[in-house]
OpenMM code with the backbone's topology and positions (N, CA, C; nanometers):
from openmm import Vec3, app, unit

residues = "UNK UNK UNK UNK UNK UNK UNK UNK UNK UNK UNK UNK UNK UNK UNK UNK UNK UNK UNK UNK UNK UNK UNK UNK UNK UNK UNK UNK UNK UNK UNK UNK UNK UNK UNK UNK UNK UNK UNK UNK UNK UNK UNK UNK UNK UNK UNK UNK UNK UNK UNK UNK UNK UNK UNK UNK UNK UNK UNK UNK UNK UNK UNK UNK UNK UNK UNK UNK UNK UNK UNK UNK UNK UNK UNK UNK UNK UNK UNK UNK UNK UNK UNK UNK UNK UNK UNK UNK UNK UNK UNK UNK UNK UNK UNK UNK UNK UNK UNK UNK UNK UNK UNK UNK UNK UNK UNK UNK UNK UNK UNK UNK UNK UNK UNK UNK UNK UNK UNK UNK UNK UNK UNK UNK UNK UNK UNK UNK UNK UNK UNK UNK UNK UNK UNK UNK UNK UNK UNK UNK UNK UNK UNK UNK UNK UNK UNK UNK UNK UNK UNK UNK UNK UNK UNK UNK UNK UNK UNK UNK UNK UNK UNK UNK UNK UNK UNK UNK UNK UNK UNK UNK UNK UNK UNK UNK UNK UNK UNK".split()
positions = [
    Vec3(0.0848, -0.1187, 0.0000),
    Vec3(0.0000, 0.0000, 0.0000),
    Vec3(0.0889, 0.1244, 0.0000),
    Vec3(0.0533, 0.2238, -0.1109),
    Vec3(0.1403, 0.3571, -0.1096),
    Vec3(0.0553, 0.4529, -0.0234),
    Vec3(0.1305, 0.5375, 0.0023),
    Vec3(0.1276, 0.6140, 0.1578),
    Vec3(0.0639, 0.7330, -0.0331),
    Vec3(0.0180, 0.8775, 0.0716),
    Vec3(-0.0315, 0.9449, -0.0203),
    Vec3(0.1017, 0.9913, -0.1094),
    Vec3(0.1776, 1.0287, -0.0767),
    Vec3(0.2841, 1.1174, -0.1310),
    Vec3(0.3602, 1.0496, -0.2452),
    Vec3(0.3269, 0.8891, -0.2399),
    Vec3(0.3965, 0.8317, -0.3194),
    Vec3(0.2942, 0.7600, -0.4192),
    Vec3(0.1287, 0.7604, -0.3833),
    Vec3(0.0658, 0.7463, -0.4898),
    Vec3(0.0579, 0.8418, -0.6326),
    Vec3(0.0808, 0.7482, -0.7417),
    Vec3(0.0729, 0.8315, -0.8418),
    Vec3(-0.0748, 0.9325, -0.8665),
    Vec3(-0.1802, 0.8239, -0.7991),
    Vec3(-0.3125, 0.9272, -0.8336),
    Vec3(-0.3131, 1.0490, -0.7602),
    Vec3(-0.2608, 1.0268, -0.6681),
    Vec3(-0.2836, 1.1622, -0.5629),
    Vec3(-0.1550, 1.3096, -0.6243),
    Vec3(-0.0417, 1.2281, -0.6896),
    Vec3(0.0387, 1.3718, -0.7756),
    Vec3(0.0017, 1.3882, -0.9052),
    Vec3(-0.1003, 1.3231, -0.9347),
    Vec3(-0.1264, 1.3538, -1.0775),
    Vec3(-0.3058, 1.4097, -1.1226),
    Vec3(-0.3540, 1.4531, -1.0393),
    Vec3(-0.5040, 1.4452, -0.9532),
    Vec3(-0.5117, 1.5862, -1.0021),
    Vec3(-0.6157, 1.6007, -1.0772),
    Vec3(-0.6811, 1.7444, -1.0954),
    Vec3(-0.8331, 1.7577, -1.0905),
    Vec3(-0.8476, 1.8217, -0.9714),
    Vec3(-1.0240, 1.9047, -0.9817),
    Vec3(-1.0551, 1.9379, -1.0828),
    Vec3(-1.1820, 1.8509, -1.1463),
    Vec3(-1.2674, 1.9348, -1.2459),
    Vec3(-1.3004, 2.0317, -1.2624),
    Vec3(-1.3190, 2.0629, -1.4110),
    Vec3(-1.3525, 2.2344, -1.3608),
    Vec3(-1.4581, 2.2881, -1.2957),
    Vec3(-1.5650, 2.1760, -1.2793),
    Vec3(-1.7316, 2.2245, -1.2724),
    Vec3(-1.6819, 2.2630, -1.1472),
    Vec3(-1.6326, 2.1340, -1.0614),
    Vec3(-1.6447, 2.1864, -0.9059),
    Vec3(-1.4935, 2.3183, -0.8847),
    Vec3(-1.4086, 2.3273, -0.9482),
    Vec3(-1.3367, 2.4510, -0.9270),
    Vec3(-1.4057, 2.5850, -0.9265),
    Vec3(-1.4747, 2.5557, -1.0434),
    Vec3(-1.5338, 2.6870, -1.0412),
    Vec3(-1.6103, 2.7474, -0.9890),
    Vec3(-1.7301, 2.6228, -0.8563),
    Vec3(-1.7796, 2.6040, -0.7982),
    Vec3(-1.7177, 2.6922, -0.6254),
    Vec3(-1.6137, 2.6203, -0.6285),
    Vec3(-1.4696, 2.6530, -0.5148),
    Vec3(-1.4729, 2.8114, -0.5503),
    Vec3(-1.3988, 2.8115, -0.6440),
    Vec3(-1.3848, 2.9878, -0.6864),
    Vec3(-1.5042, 3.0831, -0.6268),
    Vec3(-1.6364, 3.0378, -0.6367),
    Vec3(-1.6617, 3.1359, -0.6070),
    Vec3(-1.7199, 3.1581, -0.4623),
    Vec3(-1.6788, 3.0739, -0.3698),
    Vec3(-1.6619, 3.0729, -0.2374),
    Vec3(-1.5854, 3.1305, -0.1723),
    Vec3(-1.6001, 3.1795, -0.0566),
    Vec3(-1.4745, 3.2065, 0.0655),
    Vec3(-1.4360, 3.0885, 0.1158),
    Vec3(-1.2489, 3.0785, 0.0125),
    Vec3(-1.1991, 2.9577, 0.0810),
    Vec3(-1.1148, 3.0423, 0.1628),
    Vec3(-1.0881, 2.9218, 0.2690),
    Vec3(-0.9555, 3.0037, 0.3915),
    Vec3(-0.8487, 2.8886, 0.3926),
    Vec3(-0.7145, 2.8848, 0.3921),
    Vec3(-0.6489, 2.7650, 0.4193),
    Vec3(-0.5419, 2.8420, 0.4557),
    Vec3(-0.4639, 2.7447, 0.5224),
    Vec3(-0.2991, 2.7748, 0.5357),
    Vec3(-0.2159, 2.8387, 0.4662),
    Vec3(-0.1045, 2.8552, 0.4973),
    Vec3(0.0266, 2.8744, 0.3967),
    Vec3(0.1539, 2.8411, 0.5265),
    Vec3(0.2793, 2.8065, 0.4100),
    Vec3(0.4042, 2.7358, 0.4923),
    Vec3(0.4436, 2.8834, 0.4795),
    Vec3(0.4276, 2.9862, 0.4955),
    Vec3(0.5511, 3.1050, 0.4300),
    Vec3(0.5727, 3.1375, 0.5836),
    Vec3(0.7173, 3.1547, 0.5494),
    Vec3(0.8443, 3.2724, 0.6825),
    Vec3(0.7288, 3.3472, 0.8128),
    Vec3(0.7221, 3.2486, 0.9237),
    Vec3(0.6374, 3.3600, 0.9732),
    Vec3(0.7376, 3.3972, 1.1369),
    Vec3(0.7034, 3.5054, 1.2091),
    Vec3(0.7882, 3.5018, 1.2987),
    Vec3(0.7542, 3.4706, 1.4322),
    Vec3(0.6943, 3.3532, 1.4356),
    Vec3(0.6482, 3.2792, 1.5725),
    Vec3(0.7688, 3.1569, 1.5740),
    Vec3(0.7245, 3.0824, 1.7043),
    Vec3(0.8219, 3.0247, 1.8005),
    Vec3(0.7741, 2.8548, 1.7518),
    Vec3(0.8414, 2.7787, 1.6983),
    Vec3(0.8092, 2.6329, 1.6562),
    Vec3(0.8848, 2.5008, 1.7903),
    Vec3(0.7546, 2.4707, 1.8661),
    Vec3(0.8418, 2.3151, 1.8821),
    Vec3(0.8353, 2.2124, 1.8632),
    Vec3(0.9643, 2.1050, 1.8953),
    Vec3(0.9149, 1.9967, 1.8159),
    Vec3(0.9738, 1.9410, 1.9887),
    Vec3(0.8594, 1.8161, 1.9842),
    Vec3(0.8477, 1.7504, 2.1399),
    Vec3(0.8782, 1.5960, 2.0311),
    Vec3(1.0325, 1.5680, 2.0465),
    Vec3(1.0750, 1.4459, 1.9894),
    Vec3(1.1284, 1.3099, 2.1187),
    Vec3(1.0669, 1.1593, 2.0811),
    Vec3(1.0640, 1.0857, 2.1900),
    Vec3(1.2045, 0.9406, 2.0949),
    Vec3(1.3007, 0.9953, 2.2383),
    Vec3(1.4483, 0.9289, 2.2227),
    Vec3(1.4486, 0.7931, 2.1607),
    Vec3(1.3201, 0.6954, 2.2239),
    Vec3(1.3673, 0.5423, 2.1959),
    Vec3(1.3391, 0.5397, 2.0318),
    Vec3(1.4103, 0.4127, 1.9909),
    Vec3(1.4517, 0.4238, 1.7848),
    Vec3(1.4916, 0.5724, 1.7525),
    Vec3(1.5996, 0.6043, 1.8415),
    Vec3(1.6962, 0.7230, 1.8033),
    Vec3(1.7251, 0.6927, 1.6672),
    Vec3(1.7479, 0.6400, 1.5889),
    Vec3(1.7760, 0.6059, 1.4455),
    Vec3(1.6381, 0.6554, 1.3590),
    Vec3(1.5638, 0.6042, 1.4213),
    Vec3(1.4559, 0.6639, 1.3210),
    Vec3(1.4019, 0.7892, 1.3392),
    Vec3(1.4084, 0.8184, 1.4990),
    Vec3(1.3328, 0.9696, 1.5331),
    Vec3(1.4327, 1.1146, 1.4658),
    Vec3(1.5821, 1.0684, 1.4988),
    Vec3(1.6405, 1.1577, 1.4381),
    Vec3(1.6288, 1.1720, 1.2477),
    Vec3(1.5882, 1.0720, 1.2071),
    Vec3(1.5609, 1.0970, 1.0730),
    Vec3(1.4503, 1.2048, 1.0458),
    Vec3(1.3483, 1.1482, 1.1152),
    Vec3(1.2307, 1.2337, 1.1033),
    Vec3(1.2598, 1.3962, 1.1622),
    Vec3(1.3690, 1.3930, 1.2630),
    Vec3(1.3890, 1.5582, 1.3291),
    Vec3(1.4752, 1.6040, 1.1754),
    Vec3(1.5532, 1.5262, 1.1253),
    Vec3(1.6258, 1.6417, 1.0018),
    Vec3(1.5032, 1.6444, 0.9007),
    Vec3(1.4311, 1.5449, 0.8661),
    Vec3(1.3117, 1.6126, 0.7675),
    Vec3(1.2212, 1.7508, 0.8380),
    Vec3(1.2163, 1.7398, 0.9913),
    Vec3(1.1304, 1.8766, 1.0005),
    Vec3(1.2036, 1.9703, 1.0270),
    Vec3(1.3409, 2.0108, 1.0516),
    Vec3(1.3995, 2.0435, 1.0474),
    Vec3(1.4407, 2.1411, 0.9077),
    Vec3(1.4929, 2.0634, 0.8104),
    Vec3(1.5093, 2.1136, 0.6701),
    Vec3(1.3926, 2.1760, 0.6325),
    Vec3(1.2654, 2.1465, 0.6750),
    Vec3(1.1481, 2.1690, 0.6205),
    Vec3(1.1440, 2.3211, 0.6886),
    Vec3(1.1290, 2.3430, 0.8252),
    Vec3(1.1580, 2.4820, 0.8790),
    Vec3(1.2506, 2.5326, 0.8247),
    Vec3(1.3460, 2.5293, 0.7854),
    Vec3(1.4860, 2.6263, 0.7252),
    Vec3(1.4162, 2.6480, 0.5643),
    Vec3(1.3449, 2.5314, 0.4902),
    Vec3(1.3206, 2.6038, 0.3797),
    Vec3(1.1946, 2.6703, 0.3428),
    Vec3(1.1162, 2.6474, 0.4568),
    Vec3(1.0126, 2.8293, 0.5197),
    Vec3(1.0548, 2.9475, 0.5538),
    Vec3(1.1858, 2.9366, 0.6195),
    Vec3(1.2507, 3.0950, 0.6644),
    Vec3(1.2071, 3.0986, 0.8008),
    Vec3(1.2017, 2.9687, 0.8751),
    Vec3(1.1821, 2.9623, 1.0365),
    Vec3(1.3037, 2.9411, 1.0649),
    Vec3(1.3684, 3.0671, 1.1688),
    Vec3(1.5248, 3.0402, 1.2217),
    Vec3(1.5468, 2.9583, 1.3010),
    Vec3(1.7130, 2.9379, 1.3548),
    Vec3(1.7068, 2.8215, 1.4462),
    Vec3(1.6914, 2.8780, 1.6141),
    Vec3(1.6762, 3.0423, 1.5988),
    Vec3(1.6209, 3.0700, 1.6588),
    Vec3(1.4992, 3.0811, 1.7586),
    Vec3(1.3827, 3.0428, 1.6812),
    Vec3(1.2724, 3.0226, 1.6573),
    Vec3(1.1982, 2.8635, 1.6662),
    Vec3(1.3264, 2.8033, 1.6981),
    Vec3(1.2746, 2.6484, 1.7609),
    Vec3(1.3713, 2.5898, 1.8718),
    Vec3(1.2368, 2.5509, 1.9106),
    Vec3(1.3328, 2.4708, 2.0484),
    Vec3(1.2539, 2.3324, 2.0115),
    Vec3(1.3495, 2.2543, 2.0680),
    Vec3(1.3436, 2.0791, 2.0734),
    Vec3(1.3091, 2.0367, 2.1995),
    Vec3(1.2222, 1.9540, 2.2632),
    Vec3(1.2264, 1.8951, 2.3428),
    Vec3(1.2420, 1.7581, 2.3472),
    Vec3(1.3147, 1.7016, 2.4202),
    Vec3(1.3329, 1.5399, 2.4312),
    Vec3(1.2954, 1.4462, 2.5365),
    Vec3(1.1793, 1.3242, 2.5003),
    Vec3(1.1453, 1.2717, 2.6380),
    Vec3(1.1873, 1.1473, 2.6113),
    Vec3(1.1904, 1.0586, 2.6753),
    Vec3(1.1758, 0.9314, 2.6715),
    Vec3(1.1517, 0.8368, 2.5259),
    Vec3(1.0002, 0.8060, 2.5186),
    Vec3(0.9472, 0.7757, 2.4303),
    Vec3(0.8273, 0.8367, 2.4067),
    Vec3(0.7443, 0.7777, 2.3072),
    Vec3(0.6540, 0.8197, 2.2489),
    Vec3(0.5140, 0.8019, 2.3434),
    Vec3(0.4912, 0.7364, 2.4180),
    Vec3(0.3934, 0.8129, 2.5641),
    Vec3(0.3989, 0.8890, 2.6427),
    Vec3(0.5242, 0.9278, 2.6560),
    Vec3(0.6142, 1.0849, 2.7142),
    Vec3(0.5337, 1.1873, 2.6607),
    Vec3(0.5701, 1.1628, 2.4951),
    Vec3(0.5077, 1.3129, 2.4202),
    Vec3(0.4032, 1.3818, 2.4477),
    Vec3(0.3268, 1.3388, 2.4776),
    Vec3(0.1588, 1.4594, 2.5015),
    Vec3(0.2037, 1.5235, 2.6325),
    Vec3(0.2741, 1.4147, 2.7249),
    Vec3(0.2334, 1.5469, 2.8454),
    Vec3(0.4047, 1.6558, 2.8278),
    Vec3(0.4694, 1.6299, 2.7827),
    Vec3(0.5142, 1.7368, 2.7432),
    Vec3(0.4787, 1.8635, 2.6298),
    Vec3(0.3524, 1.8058, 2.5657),
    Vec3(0.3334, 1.8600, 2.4520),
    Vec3(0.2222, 1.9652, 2.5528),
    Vec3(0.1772, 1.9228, 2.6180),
    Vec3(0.1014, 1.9683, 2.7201),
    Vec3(0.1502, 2.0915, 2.7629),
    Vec3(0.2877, 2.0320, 2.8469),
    Vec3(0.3679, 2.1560, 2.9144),
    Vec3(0.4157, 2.2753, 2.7863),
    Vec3(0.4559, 2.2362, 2.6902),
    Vec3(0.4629, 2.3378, 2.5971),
    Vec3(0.3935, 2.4613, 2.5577),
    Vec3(0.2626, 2.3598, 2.5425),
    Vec3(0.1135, 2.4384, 2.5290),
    Vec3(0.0915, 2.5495, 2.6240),
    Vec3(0.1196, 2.4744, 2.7518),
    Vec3(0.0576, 2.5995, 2.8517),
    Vec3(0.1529, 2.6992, 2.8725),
    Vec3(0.3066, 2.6855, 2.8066),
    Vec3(0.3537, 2.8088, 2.7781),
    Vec3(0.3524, 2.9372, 2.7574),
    Vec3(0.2581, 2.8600, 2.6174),
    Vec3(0.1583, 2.9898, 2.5365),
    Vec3(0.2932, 3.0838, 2.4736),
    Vec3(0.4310, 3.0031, 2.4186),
    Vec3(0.5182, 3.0333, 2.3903),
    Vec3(0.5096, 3.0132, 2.2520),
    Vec3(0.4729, 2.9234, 2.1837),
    Vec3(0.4417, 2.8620, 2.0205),
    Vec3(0.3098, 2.8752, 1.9992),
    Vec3(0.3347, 2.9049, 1.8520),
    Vec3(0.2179, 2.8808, 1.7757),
    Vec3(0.2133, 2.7602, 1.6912),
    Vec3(0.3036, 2.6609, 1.6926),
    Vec3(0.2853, 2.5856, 1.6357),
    Vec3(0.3799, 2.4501, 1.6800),
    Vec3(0.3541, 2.3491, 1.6904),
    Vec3(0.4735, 2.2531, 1.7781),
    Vec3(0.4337, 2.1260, 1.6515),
    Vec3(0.5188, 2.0712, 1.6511),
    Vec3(0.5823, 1.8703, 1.6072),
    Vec3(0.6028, 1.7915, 1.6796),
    Vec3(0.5218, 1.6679, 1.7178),
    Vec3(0.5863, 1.5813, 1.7926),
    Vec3(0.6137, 1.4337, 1.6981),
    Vec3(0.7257, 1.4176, 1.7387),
    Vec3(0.7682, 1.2810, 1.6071),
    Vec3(0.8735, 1.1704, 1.7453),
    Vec3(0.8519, 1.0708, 1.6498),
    Vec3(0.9289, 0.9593, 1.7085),
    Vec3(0.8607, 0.8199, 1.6637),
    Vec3(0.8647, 0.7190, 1.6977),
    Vec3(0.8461, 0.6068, 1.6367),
    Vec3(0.7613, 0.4913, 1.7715),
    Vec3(0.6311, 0.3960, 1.7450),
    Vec3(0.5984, 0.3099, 1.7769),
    Vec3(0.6273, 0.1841, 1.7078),
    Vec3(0.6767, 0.0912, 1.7284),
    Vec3(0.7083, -0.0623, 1.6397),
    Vec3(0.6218, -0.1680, 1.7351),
    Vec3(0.5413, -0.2090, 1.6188),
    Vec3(0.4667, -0.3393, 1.6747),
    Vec3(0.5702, -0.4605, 1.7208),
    Vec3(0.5399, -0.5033, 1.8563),
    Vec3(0.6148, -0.5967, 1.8639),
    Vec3(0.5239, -0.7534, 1.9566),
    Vec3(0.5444, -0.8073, 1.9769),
    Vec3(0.4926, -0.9282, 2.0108),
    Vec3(0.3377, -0.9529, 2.1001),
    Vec3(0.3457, -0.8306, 2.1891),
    Vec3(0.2751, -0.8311, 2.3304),
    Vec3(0.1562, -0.6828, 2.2296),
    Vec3(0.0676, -0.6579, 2.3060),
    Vec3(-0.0016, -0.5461, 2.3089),
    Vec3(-0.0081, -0.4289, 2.3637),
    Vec3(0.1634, -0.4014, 2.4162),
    Vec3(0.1941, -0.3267, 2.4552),
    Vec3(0.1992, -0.1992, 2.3109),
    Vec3(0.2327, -0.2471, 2.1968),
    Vec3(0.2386, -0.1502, 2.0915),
    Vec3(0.0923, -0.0747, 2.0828),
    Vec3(-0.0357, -0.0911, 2.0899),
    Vec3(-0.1524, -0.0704, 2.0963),
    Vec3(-0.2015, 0.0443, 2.1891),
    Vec3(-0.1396, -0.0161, 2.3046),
    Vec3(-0.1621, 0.1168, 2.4210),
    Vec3(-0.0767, 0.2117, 2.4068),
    Vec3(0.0595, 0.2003, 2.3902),
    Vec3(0.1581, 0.2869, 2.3722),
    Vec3(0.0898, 0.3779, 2.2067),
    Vec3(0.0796, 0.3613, 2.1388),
    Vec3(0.0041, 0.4243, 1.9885),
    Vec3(-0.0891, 0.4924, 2.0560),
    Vec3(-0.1805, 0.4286, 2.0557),
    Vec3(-0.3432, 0.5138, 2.1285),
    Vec3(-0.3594, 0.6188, 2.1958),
    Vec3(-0.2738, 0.5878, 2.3130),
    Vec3(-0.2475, 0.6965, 2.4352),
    Vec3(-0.1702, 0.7911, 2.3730),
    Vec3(-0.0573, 0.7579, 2.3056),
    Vec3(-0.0013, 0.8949, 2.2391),
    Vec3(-0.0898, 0.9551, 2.1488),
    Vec3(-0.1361, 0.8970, 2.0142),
    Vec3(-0.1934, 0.9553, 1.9388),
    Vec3(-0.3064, 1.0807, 2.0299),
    Vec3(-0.3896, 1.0045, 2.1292),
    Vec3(-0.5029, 1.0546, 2.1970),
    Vec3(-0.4767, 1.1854, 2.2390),
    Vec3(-0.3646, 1.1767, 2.3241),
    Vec3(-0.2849, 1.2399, 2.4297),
    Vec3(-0.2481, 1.4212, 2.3639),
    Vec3(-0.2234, 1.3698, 2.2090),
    Vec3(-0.1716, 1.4855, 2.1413),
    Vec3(-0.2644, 1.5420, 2.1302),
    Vec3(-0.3560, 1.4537, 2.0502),
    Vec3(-0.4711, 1.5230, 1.9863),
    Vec3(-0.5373, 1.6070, 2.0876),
    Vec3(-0.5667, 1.5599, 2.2390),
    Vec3(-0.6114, 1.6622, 2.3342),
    Vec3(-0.5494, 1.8096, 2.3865),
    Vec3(-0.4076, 1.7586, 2.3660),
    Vec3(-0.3248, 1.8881, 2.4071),
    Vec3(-0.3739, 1.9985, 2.2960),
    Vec3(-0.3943, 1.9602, 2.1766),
    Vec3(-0.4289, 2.0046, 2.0361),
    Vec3(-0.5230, 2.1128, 2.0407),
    Vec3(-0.6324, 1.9897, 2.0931),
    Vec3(-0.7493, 2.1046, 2.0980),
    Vec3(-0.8272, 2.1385, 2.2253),
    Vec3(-0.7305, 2.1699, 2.3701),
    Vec3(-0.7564, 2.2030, 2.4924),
    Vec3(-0.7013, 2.3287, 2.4519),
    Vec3(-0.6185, 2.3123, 2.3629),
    Vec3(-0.4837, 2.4272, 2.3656),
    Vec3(-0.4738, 2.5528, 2.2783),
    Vec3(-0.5636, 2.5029, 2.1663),
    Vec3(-0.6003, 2.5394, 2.0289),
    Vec3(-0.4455, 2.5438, 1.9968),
    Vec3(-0.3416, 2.4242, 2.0206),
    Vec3(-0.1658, 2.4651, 1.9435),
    Vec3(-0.1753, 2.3728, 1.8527),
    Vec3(-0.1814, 2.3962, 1.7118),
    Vec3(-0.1884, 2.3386, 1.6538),
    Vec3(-0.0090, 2.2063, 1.6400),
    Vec3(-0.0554, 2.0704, 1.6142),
    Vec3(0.0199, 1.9912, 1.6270),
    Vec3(0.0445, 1.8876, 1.5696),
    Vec3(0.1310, 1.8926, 1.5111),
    Vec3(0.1854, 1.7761, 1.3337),
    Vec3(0.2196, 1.6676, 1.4083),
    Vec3(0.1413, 1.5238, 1.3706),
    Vec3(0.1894, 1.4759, 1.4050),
    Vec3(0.2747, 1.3536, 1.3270),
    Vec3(0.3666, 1.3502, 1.3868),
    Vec3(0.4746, 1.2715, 1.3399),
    Vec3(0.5315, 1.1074, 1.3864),
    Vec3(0.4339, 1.1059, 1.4683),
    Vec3(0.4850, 0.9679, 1.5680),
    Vec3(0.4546, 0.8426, 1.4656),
    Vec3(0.5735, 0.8032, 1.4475),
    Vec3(0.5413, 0.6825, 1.3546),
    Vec3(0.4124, 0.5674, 1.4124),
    Vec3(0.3324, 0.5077, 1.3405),
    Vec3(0.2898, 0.3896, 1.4472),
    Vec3(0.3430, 0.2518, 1.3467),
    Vec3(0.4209, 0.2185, 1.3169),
    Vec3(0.4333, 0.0634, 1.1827),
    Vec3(0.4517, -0.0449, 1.2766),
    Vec3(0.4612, -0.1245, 1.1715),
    Vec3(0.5150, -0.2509, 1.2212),
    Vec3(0.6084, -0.3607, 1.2397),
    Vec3(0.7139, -0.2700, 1.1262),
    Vec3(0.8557, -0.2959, 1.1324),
    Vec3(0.9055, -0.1972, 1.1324),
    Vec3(1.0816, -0.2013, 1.1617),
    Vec3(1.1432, -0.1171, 1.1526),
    Vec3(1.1448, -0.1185, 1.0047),
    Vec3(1.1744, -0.1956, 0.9316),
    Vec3(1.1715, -0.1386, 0.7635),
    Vec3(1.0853, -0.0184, 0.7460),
    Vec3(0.9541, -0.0594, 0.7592),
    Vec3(0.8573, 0.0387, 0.7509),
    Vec3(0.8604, 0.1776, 0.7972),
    Vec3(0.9238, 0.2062, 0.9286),
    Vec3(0.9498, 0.3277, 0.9715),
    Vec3(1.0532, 0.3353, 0.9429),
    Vec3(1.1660, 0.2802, 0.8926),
    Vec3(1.2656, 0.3570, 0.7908),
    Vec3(1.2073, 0.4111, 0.6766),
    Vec3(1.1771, 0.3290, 0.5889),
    Vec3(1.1047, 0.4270, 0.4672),
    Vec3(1.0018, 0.5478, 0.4962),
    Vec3(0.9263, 0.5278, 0.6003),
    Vec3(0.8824, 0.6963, 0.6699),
    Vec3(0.9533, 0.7785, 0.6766),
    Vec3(1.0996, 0.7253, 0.7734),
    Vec3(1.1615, 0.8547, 0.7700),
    Vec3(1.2683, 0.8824, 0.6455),
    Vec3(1.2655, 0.8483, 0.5523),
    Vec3(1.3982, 0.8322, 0.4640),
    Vec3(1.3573, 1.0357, 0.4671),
    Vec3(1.4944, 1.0400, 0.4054),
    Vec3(1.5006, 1.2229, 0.3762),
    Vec3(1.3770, 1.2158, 0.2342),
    Vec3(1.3267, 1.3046, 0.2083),
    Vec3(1.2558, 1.3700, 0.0604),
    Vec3(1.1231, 1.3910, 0.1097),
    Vec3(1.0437, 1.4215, 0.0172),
    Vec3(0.9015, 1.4807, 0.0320),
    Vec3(0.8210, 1.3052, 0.1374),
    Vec3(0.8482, 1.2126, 0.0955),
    Vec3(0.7976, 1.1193, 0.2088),
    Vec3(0.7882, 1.0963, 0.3672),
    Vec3(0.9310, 1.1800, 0.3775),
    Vec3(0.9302, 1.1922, 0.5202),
    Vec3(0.8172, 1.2547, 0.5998),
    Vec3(0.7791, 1.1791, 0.7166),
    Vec3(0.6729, 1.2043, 0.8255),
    Vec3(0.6854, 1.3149, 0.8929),
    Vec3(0.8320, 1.2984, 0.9277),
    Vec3(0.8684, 1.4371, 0.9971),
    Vec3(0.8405, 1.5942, 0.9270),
    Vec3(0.9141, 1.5794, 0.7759),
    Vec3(0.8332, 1.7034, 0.7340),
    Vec3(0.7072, 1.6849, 0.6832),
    Vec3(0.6369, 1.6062, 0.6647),
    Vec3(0.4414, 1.6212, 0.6712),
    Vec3(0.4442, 1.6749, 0.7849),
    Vec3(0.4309, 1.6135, 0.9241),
    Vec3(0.4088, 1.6806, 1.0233),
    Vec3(0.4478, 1.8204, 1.0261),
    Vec3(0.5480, 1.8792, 1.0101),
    Vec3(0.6156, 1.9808, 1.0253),
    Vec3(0.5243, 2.0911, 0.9431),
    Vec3(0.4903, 2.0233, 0.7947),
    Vec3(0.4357, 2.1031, 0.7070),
    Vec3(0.2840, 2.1139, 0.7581),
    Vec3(0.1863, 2.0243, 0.8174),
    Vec3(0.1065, 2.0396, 0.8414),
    Vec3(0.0507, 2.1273, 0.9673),
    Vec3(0.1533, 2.1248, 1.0873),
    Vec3(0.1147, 2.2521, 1.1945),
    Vec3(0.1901, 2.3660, 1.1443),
    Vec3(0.2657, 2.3721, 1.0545),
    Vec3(0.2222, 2.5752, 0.9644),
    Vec3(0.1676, 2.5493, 0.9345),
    Vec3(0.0947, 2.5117, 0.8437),
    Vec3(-0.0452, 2.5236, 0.7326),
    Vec3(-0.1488, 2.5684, 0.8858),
    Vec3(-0.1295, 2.4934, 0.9941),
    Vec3(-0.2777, 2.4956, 1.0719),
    Vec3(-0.2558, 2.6175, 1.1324),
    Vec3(-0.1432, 2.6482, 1.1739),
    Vec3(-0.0661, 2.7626, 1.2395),
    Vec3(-0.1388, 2.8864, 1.1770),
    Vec3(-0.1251, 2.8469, 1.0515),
    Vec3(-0.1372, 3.0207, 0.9664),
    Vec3(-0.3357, 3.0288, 0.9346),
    Vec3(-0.3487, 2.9102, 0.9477),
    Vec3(-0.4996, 2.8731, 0.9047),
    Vec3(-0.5648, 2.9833, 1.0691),
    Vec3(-0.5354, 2.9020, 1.1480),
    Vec3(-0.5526, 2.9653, 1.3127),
    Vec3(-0.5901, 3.0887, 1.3146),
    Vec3(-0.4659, 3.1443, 1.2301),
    Vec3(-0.4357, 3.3147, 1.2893),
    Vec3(-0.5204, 3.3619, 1.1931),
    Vec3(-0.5640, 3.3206, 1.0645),
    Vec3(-0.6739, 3.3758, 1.0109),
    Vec3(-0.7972, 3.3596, 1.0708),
    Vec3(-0.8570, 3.2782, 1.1105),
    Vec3(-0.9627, 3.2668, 1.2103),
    Vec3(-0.9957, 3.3415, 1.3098),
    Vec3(-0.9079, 3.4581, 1.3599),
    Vec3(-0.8976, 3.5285, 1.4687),
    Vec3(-1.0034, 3.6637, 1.4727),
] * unit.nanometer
topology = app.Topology()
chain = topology.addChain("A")
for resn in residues:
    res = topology.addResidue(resn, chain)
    for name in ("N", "CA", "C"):
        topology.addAtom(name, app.Element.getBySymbol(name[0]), res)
């Protein structure tokens, strides 16, 4: 199964015109990745250091080729990937960012421990998300091999880390229009 970025239908996909023109003449509102001068973090979880750091240079590169300085981000590091929300938490109530990443990796492994560990994180974020209104990319691998979350994180437009990354600007800038 191809992930979206690597299906051909999804890069080769054009809206008809009926419904474009349809679109056009609506008030659309969406995002944009452009240079903005707010504070980015990324709440990254240590265990499969091999793979999480892959995913930190995809969001990484991805901020530098928006015009977000390295100024302008701080990293946090926990444990693992059930760590992340309640630090994503503590971030939040900062009220320091407008926009945070949390990435790192779940691997299915024998027991059903992979299940709770996924869930609770996924959950965990998503609440900090919208208790917090901070918008939050998420990046936490969930697969089932390490193969698999290698090819997530390989460097290029596939990487998780920059989806995530790309997706809390888009929500970031979406936000501040809403205001």
């Amino acid at each position: 199964m191809k992930t979206e970025a690597e299906d051909p239908r999804s890069k080769s996909y054009q809206r008809s015109p009926e419904l474009q023109e349809k679109i056009d003449r609506l008030n659309c509102v969406s995002g944009d990745f452009e240079a903005q001068s707010y504070r980015v973090a990324i709440i990254i979880g240590r265990w499969h250091a091999f793979i999480a750091d892959n995913l930190l240079a995809g969001a990484l590169e991805t901020l530098d080729a928006v015009g977000i300085t390295e100024q302008q981000i701080d990293i946090f590091y926990v444990p693992g990937a059930y760590e992340i929300p309640l630090a994503a938490k503590r971030v939040a109530q900062l009220a320091q960012y407008k926009a945070a990443v949390t990435l790192g990796a779940v691997i299915k492994g024998d027991t059903p421990h992979f299940d709770f560990v996924a869930g609770e994180c996924a959950r965990g974020i998503a609440d900090v998300s919208l208790e917090y209104d901070l918008p939050i990319g998420f990046g936490v691998l969930t697969v089932n091999t390490v193969d698999q979350a290698l090819a997530r994180a390989e460097q290029g437009e596939a990487n998780k880390g920059r989806e995530a990354t790309l997706a809390a600007l888009e929500m970031a800038d979406l936000l501040s229009k809403l205001t």
